[in-house]
C-alpha positions, 0 to 999 in steps of 0.5 A, spaced: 628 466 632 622 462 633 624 457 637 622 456 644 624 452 650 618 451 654 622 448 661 620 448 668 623 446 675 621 445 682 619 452 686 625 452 691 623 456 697 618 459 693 616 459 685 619 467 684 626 465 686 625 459 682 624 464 677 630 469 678 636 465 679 633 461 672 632 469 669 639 471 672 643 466 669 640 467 662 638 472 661 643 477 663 648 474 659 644 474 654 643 467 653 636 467 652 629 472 652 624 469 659 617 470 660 613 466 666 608 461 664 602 462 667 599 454 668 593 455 673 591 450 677 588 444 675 586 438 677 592 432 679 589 426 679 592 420 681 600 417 679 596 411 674 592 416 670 598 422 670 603 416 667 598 414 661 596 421 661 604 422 659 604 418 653 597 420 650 600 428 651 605 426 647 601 424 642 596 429 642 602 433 640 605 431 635 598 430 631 596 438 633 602 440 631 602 436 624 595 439 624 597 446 625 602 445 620 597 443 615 592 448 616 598 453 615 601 450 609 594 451 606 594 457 607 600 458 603 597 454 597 591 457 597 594 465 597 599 463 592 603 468 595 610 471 598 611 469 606 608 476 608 602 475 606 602 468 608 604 470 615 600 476 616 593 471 615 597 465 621 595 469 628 592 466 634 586 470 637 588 476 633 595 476 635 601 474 632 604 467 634 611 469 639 606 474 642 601 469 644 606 464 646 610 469 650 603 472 654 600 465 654 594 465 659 590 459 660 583 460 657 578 458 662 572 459 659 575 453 652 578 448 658 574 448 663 580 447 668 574 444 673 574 437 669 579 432 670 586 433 665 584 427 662 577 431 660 581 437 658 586 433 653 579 429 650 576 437 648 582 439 645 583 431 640 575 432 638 576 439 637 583 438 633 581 432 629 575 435 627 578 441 623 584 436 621 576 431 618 573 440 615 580 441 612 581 435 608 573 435 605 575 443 604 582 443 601 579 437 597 573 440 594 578 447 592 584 443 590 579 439 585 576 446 583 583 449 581 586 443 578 580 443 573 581 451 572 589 450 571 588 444 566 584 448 562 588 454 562 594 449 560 590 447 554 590 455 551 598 455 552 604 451 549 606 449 543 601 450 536 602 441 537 598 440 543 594 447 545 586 448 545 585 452 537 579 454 540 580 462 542 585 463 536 582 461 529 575 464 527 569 461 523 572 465 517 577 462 516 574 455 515 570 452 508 564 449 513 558 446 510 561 443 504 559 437 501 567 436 498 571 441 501 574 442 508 579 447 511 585 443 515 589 447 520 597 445 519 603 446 523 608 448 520 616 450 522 617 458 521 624 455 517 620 451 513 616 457 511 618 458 504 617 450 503 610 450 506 608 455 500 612 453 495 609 445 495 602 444 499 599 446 493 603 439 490 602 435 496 597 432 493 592 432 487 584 436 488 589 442 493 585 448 492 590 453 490 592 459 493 587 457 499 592 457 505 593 463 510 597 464 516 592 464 522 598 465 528 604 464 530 608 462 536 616 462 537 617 456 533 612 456 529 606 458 525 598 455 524 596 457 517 589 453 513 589 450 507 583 447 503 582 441 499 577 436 498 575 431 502 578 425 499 584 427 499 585 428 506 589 421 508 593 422 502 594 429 504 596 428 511 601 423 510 605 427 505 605 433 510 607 428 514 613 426 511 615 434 509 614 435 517 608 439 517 604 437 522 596 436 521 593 438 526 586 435 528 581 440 529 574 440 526 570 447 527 565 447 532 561 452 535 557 449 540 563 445 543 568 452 543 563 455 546 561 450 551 569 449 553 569 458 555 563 458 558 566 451 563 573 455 563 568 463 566 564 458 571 570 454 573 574 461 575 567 464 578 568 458 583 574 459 585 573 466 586 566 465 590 571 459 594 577 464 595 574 468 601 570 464 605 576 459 605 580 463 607 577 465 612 576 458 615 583 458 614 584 463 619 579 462 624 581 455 624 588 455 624 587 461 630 583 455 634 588 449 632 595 453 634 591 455 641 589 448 643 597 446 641 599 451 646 594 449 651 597 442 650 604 443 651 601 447 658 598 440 660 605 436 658 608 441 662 604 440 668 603 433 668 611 431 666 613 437 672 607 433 678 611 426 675 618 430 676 617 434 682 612 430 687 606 433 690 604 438 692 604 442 686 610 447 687 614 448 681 615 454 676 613 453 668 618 458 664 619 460 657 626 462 654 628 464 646 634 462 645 639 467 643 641 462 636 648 464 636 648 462 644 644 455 644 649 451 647 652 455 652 645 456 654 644 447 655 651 448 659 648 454 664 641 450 664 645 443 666 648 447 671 642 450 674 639 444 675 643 437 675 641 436 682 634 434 681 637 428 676 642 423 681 645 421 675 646 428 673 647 426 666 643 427 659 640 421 657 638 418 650 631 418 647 633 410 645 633 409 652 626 407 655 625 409 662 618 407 664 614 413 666 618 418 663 616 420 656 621 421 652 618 423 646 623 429 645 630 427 642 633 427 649 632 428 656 634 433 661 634 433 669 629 439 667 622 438 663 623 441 657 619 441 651 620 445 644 615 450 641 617 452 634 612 458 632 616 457 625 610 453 620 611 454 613 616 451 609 617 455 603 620 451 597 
């Protein structure tokens, strides 16, 4: 399971016993696995800023989330590869993501906890927004690097009507430089091979006999050259036309043919020489984005926890992972634990707009809770 349930209550007679009867009721009957989040001390401010600084958390959360999930899937497309190699390059600081979550420490020395939360959130926007901008220029700049390598390949397969004839004919199979005669590649049925030899020579007059040869073949069909005179050509075509053989328009040129492989080398080169050093930015950047998404939830935590619980600061922030088969007894022992602190006692609906309190999660509990899915990739 990599689900998490960030919650916190308010301490009761201290934060550890806050912390026990939670773990006690959970955790011994195996509804959930516990760790203590640690959030250091960080400056409150005042009611009006913590209540704007609600929505605006709110916001910062679900971009950081989209943007670790684009730099994810990313890495995903970029790898072209099975979900483990995928998920052995998505680490945060080194770690792999349910570790890091579950021994979350805050880092002082990115977020300074002497500035004010307004200031930490800033920090962490510029500092997200910025890889989200880097991310779009990169992927941008790779994925039209691989479209056009994938757009050429796709030409050197397919069927004899459409792909490239470049790597499959050679310049003895042409009469070149020939004032009257010119060599014609046909496409032709592999069950109207014995047609195709009984009549191009009649398919129209000035036909060089016994002049066509079998170049290549594919699964339906094969390529074969036949040469005649130039002014036969129109005539030639439509008559082949109608016996279903397939002209092809190719003229032999060298130069171009070369031209087209050596684009096809640089292009693959590229991509190559794009590969590590993206990939690499892929990772140290996704590391960066998932760090400042947990760090935001910490400031969701504690700013919604001041909002819930009053001044001064005293409650326990606390992440459980849910046993998946117990989810909902595991809501039911948590409602029990801590309908007191809500008067009403009731889950309230997300619809419903009570300002103040951000409901930007589904619902709303008499505890603050947010959720942290570690699970970023949707693999098709």
């Amino acid at each position: 399971m990599t689900e998490f349930w960030l919650i916190s209550a308010p301490g009761e007679k201290n934060c550890q016993q806050t912390w026990d009867k939670m773990n006690t009721a959970t955790a011994q009957t195996n509804l959930s696995t516990n760790h203590k989040f640690n959030i250091p001390e960080l400056k409150v401010g005042t009611l009006d800023i913590l209540v704007g600084l609600s929505d605006e958390l709110a916001k910062l959360d679900s971009f950081v989330e989209s943007v670790v999930r684009k730099v994810a899937q990313y890495m995903a497309d970029v790898l072209e590869d099975s979900r483990d190699k995928v998920q052995e390059n998505l680490l945060a600081n080194g770690v792999d993501l349910v570790t890091y979550v579950t021994r979350f420490h805050w880092d002082m020395a990115k977020y300074p906890i002497k500035q004010s939360l307004k200031n930490i959130s800033e920090i962490m926007s510029k500092q997200v927004s910025q890889i989200d901008n880097d991310l779009k220029a990169r992927a941008s700049a790779y994925n039209s690097l691989k479209g056009n390598l994938q757009s050429l390949e796709r030409k050197n397969v397919g069927s004899l009507l459409t792909r490239s004839l470049a790597d499959i004919v050679k310049k003895e199979d042409f009469v070149l430089d020939s004032e009257y005669l010119i060599t014609l590649l046909v496409v032709v049925p592999k069950t109207s091979y014995p047609d195709w030899e009984k009549t191009y020579e009649t398919l129209s007059e000035m036909v060089v006999p016994r002049s066509t040869k079998l170049l290549f073949e594919d699964q339906d069909s094969g390529l074969f050259s036949v040469t005649l005179f130039r002014k036969a050509i129109d005539d030639f075509k439509h008559k082949a036309r109608e016996n279903k053989f397939m002209v092809r328009d190719f003229q032999y040129n060298e130069e171009e043919m070369k031209a087209d492989k050596e684009e096809m080398t640089r292009l693959s080169t590229d991509k190559k020489k794009q590969f590590g050093p993206l990939v690499r930015w892929l990772k140290v950047n996704f590391s960066e984005a998932f760090i400042a998404w947990i760090h935001i939830k910490a400031l969701r935590v504690f700013t919604e926890s001041v909002l819930r619980y009053g001044l001064p600061v005293n409650f326990q922030a606390m992440l459980l992972q849910p046993n998946r088969r117990n989810m909902k007894k595991l809501r039911e022992v948590l409602q029990d634990l801590y309908k007191h602190l809500d008067s009403s006692g009731t889950v309230i609906d997300a619809s419903m707009d009570i300002p103040g309190l951000n409901l930007s999660q589904q619902e709303y509990y008499p505890y603050v809770y947010y959720k942290i899915d570690c699970n970023l990739l949707d693999f098709k």
